[in-house]
MITI-730292 format. One line per 2 residues: number of its first residue (from 1); their letters; for each residue x, y, z of C-alpha. Coordinates in steps of 0.25 Angstrom, whole numbers. Last residue first. Layout:
<nodes>
NUM) A) X/Y/Z ~ ...
</nodes>
This chain:
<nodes>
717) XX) -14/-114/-54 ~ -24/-103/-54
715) XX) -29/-100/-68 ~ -29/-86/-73
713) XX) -43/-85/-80 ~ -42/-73/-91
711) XX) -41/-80/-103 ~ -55/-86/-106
709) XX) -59/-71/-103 ~ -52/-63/-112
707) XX) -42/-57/-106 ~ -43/-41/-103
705) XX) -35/-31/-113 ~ -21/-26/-110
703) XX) -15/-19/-122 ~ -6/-27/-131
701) XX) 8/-23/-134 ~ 11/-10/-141
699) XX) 5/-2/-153 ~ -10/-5/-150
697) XX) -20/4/-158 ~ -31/11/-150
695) XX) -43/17/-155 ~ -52/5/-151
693) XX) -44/-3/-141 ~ -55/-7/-132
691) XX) -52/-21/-127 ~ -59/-19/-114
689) XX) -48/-17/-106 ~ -43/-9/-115
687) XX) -55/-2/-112 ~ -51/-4/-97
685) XX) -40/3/-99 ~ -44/16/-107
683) XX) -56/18/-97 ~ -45/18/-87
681) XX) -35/25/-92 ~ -45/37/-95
679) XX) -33/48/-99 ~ -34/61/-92
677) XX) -40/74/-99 ~ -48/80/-88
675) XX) -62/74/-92 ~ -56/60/-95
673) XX) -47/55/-107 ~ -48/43/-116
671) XX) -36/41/-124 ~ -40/40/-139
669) XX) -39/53/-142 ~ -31/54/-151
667) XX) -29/40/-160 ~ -24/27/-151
665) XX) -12/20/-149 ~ -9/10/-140
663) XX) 2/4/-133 ~ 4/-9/-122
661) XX) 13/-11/-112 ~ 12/-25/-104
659) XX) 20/-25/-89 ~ 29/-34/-85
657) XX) 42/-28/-91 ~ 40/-16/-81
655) XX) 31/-3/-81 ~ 39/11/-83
653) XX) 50/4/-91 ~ 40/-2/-101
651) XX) 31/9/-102 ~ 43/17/-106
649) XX) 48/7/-117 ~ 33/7/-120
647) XX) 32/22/-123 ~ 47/22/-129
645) XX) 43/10/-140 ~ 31/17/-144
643) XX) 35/30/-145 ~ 38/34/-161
641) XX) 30/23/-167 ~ 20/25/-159
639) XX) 11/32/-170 ~ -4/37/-171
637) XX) -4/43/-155 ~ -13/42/-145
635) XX) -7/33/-135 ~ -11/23/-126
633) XX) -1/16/-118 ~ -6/5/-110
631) XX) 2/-2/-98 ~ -2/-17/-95
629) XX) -2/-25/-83 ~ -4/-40/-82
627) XX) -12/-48/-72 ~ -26/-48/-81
625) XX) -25/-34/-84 ~ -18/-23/-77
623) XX) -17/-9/-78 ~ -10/4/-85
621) XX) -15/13/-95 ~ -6/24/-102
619) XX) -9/36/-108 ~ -6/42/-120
617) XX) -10/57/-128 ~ 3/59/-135
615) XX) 11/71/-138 ~ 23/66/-129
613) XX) 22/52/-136 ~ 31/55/-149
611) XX) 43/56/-139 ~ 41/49/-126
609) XX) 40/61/-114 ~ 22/55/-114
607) XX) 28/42/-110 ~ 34/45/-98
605) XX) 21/55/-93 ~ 13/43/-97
603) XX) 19/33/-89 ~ 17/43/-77
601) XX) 3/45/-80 ~ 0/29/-82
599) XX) 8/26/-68 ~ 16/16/-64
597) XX) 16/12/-50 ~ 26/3/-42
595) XX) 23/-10/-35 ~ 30/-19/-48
593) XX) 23/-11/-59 ~ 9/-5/-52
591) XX) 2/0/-63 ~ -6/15/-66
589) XX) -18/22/-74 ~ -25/10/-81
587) XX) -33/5/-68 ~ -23/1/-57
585) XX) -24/-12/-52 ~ -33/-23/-52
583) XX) -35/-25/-36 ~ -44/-36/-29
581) XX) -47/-31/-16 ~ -52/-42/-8
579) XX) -65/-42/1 ~ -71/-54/-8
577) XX) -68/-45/-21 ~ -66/-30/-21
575) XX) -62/-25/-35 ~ -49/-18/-41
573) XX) -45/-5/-48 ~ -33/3/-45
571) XX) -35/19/-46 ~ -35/21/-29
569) XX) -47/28/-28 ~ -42/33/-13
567) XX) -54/39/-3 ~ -51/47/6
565) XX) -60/57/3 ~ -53/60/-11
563) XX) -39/56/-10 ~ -34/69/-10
561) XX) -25/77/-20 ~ -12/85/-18
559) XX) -8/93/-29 ~ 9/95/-31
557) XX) 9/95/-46 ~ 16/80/-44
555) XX) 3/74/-36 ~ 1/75/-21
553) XX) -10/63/-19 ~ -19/58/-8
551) XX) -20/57/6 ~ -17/43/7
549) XX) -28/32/11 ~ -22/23/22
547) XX) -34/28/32 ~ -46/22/23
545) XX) -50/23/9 ~ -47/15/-5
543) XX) -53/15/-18 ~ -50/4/-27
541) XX) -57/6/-41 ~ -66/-3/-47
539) XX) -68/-18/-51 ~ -82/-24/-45
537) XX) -80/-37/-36 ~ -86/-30/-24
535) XX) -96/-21/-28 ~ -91/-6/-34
533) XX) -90/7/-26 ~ -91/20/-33
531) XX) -81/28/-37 ~ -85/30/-51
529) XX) -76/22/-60 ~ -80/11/-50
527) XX) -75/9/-35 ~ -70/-3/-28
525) XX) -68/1/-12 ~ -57/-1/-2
523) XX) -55/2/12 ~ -44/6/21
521) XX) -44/6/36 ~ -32/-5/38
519) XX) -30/-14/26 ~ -42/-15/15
517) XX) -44/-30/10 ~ -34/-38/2
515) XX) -28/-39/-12 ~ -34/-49/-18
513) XX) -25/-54/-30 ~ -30/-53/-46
511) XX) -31/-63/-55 ~ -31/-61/-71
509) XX) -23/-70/-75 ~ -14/-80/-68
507) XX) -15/-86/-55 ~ -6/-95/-47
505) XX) -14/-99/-34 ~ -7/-99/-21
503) XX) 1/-86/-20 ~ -13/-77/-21
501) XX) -24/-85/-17 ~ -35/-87/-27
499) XX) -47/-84/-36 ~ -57/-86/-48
497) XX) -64/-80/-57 ~ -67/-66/-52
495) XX) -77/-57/-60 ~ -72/-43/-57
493) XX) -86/-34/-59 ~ -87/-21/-67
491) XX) -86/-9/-59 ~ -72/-3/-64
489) XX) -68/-10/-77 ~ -58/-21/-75
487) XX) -59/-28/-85 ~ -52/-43/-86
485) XX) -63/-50/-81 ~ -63/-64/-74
483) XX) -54/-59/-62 ~ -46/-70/-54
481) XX) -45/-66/-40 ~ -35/-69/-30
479) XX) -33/-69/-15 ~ -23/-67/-7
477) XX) -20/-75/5 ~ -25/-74/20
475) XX) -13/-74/26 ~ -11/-58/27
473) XX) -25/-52/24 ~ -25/-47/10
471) XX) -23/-31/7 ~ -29/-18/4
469) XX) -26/-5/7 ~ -10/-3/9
467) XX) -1/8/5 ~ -3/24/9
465) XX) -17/21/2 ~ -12/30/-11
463) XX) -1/19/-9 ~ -7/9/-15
461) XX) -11/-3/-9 ~ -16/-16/-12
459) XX) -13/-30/-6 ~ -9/-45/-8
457) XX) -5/-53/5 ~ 3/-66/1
455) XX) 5/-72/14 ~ -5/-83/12
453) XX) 4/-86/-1 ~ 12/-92/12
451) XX) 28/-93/10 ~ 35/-105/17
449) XX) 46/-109/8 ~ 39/-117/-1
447) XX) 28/-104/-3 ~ 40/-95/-7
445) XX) 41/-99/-22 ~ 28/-104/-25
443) XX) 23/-91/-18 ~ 30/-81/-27
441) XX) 25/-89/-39 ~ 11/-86/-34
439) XX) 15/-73/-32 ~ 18/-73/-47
437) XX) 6/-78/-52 ~ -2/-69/-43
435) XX) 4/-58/-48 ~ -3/-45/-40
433) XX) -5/-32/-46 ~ 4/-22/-39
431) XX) 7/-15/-27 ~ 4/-28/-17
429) XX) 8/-40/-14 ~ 10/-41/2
427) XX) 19/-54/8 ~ 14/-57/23
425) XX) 16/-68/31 ~ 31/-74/28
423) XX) 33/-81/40 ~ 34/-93/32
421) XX) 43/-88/21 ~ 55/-98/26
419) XX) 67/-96/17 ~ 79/-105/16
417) XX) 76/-112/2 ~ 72/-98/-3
415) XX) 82/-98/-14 ~ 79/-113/-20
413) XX) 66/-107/-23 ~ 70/-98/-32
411) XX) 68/-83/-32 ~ 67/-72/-44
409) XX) 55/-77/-52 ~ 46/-79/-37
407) XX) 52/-68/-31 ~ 47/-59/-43
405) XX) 33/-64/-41 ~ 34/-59/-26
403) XX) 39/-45/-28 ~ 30/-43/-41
401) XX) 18/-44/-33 ~ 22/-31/-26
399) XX) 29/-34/-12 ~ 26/-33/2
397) XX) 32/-40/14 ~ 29/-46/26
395) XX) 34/-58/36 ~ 50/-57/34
393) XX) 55/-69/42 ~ 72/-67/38
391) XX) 74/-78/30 ~ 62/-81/20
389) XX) 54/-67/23 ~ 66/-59/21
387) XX) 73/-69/12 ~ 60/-67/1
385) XX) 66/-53/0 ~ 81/-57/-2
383) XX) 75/-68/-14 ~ 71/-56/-21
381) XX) 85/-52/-24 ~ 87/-42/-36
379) XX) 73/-38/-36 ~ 73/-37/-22
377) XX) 84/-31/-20 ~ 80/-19/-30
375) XX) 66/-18/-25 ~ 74/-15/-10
373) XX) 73/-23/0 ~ 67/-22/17
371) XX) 67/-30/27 ~ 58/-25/39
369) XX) 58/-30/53 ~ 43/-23/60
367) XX) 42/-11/67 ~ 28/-9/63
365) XX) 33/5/56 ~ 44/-1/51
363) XX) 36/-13/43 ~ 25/-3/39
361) XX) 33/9/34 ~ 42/1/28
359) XX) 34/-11/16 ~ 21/-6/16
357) XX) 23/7/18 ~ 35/9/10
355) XX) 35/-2/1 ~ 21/-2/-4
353) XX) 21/13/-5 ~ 34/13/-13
351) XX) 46/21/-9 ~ 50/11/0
349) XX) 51/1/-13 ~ 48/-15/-9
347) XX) 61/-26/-5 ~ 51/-29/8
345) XX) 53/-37/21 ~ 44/-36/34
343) XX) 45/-43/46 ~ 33/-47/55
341) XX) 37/-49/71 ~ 32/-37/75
339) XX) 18/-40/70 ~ 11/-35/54
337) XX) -3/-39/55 ~ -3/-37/38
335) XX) -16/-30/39 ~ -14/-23/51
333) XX) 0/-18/49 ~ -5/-14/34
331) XX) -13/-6/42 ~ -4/2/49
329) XX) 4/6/37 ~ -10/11/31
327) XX) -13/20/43 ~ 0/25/45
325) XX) 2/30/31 ~ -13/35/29
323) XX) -12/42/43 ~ 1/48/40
321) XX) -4/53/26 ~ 0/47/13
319) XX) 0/58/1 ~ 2/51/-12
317) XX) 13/59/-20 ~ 12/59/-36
315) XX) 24/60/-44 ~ 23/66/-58
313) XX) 28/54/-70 ~ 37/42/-68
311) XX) 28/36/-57 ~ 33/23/-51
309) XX) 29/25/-34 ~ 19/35/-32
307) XX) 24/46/-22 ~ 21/44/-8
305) XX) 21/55/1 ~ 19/50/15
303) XX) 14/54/30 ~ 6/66/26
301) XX) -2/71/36 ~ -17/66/43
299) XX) -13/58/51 ~ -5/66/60
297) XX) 12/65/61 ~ 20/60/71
295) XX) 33/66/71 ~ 44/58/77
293) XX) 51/65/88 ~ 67/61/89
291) XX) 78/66/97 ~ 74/56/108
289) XX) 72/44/100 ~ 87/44/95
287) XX) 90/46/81 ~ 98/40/71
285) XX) 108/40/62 ~ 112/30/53
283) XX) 114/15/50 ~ 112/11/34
281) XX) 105/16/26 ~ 108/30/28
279) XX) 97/40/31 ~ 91/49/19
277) XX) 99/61/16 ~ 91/72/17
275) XX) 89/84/6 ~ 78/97/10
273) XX) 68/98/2 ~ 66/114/-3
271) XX) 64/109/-17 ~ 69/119/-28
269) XX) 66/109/-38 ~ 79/108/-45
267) XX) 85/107/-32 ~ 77/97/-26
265) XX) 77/90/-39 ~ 94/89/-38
263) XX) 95/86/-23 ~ 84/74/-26
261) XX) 92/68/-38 ~ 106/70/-30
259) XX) 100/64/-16 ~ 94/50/-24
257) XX) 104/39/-25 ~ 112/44/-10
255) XX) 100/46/-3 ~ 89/55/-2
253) XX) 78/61/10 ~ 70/74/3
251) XX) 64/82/11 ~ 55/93/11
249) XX) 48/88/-1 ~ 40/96/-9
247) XX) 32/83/-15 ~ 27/87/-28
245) XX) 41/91/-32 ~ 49/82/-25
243) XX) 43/71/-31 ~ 43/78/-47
241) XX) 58/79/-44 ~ 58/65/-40
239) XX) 53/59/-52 ~ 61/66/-62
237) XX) 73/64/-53 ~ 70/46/-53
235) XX) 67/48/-68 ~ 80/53/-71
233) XX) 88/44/-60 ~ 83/34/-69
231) XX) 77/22/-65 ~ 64/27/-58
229) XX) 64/16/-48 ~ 80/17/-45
227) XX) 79/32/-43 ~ 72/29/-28
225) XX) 57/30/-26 ~ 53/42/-18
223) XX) 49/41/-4 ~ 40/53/2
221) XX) 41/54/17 ~ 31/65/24
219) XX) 39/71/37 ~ 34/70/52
217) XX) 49/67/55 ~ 46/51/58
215) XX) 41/49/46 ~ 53/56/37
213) XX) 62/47/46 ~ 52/34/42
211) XX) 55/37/28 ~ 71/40/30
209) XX) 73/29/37 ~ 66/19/29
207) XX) 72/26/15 ~ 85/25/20
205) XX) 83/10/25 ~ 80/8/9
203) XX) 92/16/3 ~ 85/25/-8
201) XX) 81/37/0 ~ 73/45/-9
199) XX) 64/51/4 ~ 55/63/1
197) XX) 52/70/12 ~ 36/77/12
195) XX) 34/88/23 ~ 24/83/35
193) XX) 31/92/45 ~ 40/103/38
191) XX) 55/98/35 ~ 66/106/43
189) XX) 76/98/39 ~ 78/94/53
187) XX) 67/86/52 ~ 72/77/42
185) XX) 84/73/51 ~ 76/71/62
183) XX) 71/60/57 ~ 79/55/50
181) XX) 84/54/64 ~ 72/46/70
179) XX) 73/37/56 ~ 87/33/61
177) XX) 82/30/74 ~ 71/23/71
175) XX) 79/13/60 ~ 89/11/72
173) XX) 77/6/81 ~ 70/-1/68
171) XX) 82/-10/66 ~ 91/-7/56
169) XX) 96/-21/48 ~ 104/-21/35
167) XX) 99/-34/27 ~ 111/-42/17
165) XX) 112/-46/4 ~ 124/-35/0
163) XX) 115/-23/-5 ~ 106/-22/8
161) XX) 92/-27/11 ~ 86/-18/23
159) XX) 82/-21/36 ~ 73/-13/44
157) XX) 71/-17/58 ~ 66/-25/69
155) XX) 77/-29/83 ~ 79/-15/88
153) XX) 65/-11/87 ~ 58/3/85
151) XX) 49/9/94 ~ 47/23/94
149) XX) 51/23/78 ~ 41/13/76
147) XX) 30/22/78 ~ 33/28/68
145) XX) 20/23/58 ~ 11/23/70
143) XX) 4/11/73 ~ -4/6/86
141) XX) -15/19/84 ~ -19/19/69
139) XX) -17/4/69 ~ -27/3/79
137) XX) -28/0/92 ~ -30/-14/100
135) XX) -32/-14/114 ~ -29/-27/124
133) XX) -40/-33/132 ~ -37/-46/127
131) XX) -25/-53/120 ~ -23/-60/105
129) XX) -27/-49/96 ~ -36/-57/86
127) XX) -32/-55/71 ~ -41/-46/63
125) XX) -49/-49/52 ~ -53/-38/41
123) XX) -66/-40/34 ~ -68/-31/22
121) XX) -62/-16/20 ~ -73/-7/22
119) XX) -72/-15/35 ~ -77/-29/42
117) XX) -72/-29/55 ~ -65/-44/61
115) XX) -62/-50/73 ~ -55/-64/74
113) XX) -57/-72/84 ~ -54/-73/101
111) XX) -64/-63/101 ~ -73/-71/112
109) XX) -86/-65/113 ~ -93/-58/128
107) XX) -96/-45/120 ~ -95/-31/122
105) XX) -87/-27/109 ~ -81/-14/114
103) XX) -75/-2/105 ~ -66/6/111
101) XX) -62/20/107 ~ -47/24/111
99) XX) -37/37/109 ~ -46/50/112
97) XX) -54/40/122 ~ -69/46/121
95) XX) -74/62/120 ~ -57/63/112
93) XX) -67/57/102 ~ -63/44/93
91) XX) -76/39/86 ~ -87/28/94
89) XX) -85/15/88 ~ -96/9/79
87) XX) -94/-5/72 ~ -104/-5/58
85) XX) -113/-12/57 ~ -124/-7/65
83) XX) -121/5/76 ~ -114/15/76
81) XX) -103/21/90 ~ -99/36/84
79) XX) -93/40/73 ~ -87/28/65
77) XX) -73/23/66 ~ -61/23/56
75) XX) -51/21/66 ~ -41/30/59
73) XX) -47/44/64 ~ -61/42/73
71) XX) -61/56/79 ~ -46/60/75
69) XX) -35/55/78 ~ -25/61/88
67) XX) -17/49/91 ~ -22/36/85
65) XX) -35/31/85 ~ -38/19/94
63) XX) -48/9/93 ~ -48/0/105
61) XX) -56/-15/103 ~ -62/-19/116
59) XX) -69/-36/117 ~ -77/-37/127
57) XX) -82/-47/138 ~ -71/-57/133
55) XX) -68/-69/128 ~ -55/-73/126
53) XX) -48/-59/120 ~ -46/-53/108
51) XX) -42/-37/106 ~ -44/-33/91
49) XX) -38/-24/83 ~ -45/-12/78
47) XX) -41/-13/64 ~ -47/2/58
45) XX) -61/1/53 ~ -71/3/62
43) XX) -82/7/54 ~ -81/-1/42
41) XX) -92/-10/48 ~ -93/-23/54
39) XX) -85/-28/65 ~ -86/-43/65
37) XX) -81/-53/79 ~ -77/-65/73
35) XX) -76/-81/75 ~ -93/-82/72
33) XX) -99/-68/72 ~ -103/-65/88
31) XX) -115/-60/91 ~ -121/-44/94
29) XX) -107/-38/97 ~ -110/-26/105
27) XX) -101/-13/103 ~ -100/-6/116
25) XX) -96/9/117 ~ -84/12/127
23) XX) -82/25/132 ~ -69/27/139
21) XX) -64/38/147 ~ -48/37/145
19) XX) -36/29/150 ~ -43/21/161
17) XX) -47/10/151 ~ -62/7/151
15) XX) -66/-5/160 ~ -72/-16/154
13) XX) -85/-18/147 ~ -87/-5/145
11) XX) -101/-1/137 ~ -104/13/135
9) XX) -120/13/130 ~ -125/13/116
7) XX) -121/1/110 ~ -114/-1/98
5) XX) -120/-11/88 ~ -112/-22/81
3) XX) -120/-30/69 ~ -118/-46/68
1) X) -112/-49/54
</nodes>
């Protein structure tokens, strides 16, 4: 890769614009590199967007930070003009533009091709913009998360499945107006600026309304999952009194399923919050632009209290900044290159990261039409999703793997004789350890009726990174690996057998799914147990920096913690292989069951209030092996006879039929614990791993041990 160097000397091919005093700073391209222009470094790491021409005298890329950003703030560019690999651009100072740097590649070369930079993350490619002479800005600039309210469409909108078969429609210019008077309606409650609202709407246009309305008033929206997923109105109250608790509401936005449960806590917690009724589903009022100032807020402040999703035991908030939130929407923009005539359709949980970032905030904010089910619909009819896309021209979607492998037990053939999947480009799989047998199965069924396994794009997130942080290139395919080791230990090297295309080749073992490469600013690194980087194709920990990053954690005692310099160690283990990330999942302490969490704490809270267990030492490991996940219970006890039955009934209904349960028994002091008392899960699992049962007695099922090796090739069909 030829080197670029930047000169000395202003340089201004063409006239500056009149706006502001330029100073232009050249960047000479030595040669050109076959069909593509490289930029080399991490330096510039925001998606500057190319402008393409015939051939030119130069080629102009604008770089703009938003509104009051500070020097070099979400462009992610080096001080001062550098020299040698790494692409220099002089840093945003009000002594140049306040608004604009340009960067100037003086050359007489035709970049009717693609243009690429190589990043922290990988090569990225770009598509070629299509006319000359025109600026491009970052994401940080073009996209603002309510900017839609400003410009909202009569003919795109949100379209919500209803109980009798049919789809009520509220185009984005109603859906603006109602979210303006919401609005206003929060503010006059007299809420401080910034103050957290905690939305139990249950109705799905509700919950848009009322989310974007706490936006749009310069307040923090928190979602809580509704009393359905805890199921019992019991659990549901536990868990929302320990909520309200941590999170000092100011507001607390209900509906008719929700408004006695959060009156009572309110009460019995002496909360200040005030109670609002959220919007109605249907119609309401709204308000008109005039009587109407939406409150942009900086950066830097909180935009979203996310609670985890699942958890039985004390809450724990991640604290999402607007800057976090904004940047990570908008770069799922860019990697999915969503467009205005894109449609989005999705039956996924709003209370959920996945769902709600990924699946509304993105599609309203782009002003894109969106379609959107509950998780009860779709179970009952998952037919009506796949009519979104084989009727009605949906384009994107995201969905665990589940969503796609249920379709394909659920649907027959002879139902989708009238749907066309063609235009179907993008469908997302992420939340949870892929299936690649039962995606496969997914693709069998829609591939005669136009589906492309092309389309299938598998990523990672969590929402400790607002959402997204890695994922596959639209198109291109997602890759599959099959590991020839079933130890996972951090450090050691993943030995890969084979590989394969996800939704062509029918796999099963132990295969894992390519998740992609960083989106947006973000970068990924493998650690070792201590911190330190590990070669491509080692197994480690997945760290994660950049913009999307959250801010870190308010946990139930009310303690907030940071992410330490940025930097997230996000507890899932995985590897790096050929650019991809390849993700084993959590490591002994959490699972991902059907998109939502489960925690080993909170399992161990339930199971330490069972008679002839609360006196206990236990702990519970969670994790995969070989495609099948497994939840161990490790007790220190002589007997089980008095528990046993109770502690897998509840590991059971905390986890799924799916998952394998397995018990052991060990003399005190068997549990191994660290320097502040907390139990090892990791070096507990992977000696299972290992086969390192001394001091344990089985009591229940069979604890996950790795295949031998003549058993653990998973053969593509």
């Amino acid at each position: 890769m030829a080197a670029f160097t930047v000169a000395r000397t202003p340089l201004a091919p063409f006239p500056a614009p009149s706006v502001s005093p330029w100073r232009v700073w050249p960047v000479r391209v030595p040669e050109m590199l076959g069909p593509a222009v490289e930029f080399a470094g991490p330096a510039l790491r925001e998606k500057p967007g190319m402008v393409s021409g015939e051939r030119a005298e130069a080629v102009c890329v604008w770089l703009r930070a938003p509104p009051g950003a500070k020097h070099g703030a979400n462009v992610g560019v080096k001080d001062g003009p550098v020299s040698g690999p790494v692409v220099g651009v002089w840093p945003l100072r009000t002594r140049f533009c306040p608004d604009e740097t340009r960067l100037w590649i003086d050359s007489q070369v035709s970049v009717r091709s693609r243009i690429c930079h190589s990043g922290a993350g990988g090569t990225q490619t770009w598509r070629e913009r299509a006319s000359c002479a025109v600026s491009a800005t970052t994401a940080a600039e073009s996209f603002r998360l309510l900017s839609w309210l400003d410009s909202a469409s009569p003919e795109k909108g949100l379209r919500v499945a209803e109980s009798n078969g049919e789809w009520s429609f509220t185009p984005y210019s109603e859906l603006a107006g109602e979210v303006r008077h919401f609005a206003n309606e929060l503010r006059a409650t007299g809420a401080a600026p910034g103050s957290v609202v905690t939305i139990l709407a249950t109705e799905v246009k509700s919950f848009v309304t009322s989310f974007m309305g706490t936006l749009a008033a310069g307040l923090t929206p928190s979602p809580v999952a509704p009393p359905r997923s805890y199921r019992t109105m019991e659990r549901y109250s536990a868990h929302l009194t320990r909520i309200i608790a941590v999170a000092e509401p100011s507001v607390v936005v209900t509906q008719e399923a929700t408004h006695e449960a959060a009156e009572a806590i309110c009460r019995e917690l002496d909360a200040k919050a005030r109670l609002v009724a959220a919007p109605p589903a249907h119609g309401g009022p709204t308000a008109a632009a005039a009587d109407f100032a939406r409150s942009d807020r900086a950066d830097e402040e909180l935009a979203l209290l996310q609670f985890t999703s699942g958890s039985s035991g004390n809450p724990k908030g991640v604290r999402v900044s607007w800057g976090a939130l904004t940047a990570n929407v908008g770069a799922i923009r860019d990697w999915l290159s969503v467009g205005p005539e894109d449609v989005f359709a999705s039956w996924l949980p709003l209370f959920h990261d996945m769902g709600l970032v990924g699946a509304m905030i993105m599609p309203v904010a782009s002003g894109i039409d969106l379609w959107l089910m509950t998780p009860e619909q779709f179970i009952r009819s998952p037919e009506r999703w796949l009519a979104c896309f084989g009727r009605h021209g949906a384009t994107l979607t995201t969905a665990p793997s589940f969503g796609y492998s249920y379709c394909a037990r659920r649907v027959k053939p002879e139902q989708l004789a009238d749907h066309d999947f063609s235009a179907w480009r993008v469908g997302i799989l992420g939340a949870e350890r892929i299936d690649p047998q039962g995606v496969a199965d997914f693709t069998a069924l829609t591939g005669p009726f136009g589906f492309d396994e092309h389309a299938l794009v598998a990523a990672y997130g969590l929402a400790e990174s607002t959402l997204a942080v890695t994922g596959v290139t639209p198109g291109d395919g997602s890759p599959m690996v099959r590991l020839g080791n079933g130890n996972s230990e951090f450090g050691t090297p993943a030995t890969v057998l084979a590989d394969g295309v996800l939704g062509r080749d029918r796999a099963s073992g132990n295969w894992l799914v390519g998740c992609g490469r960083p989106v947006g600013d973000l970068a990924v690194r493998i650690l070792d147990e201590d911190g330190n980087p590990v070669p491509e194709g080692h197994f480690g920990q997945i760290a994660v920096t950049g913009s999307s990053v959250a801010d870190g954690y308010l946990y139930s005692d009310g303690t907030r913690t940071d992410f330490t310099g940025g930097v997230l160690a996000t507890g899932d283990g995985g590897f790096l292989w050929q650019g991809q990330l390849y993700v084993i999942g959590r490591i002994a302490d959490s699972l991902k069951v059907r998109g939502a969490a489960v925690f080993a704490e909170d399992l161990e809270t339930e199971l330490g209030t069972l008679p002839g267990l609360g006196s206990s030492r236990l702990v519970t490991l969670l994790g995969s092996v070989d495609a099948a996940d497994h939840v161990v219970l490790l007790v220190e006890a002589a007997d089980s006879a008095e528990w046993l039955d109770a502690a897998v009934n509840t590991l059971r209904a905390a986890t799924g039929p799916e998952i394998n349960v397995s018990v052991l028994l060990g003399r005190r002091g068997a549990v191994e614990l660290t320097s502040s008392g907390k139990p090892r899960r990791r070096v507990l699992w992977h000696r299972l791993l290992r086969g390192d049962t001394a001091g344990w007695q089985p009591v229940h099922g069979t604890a996950p041990r790795p295949l031998a090796a003549e058993t653990r090739t998973g053969e593509i069909a």
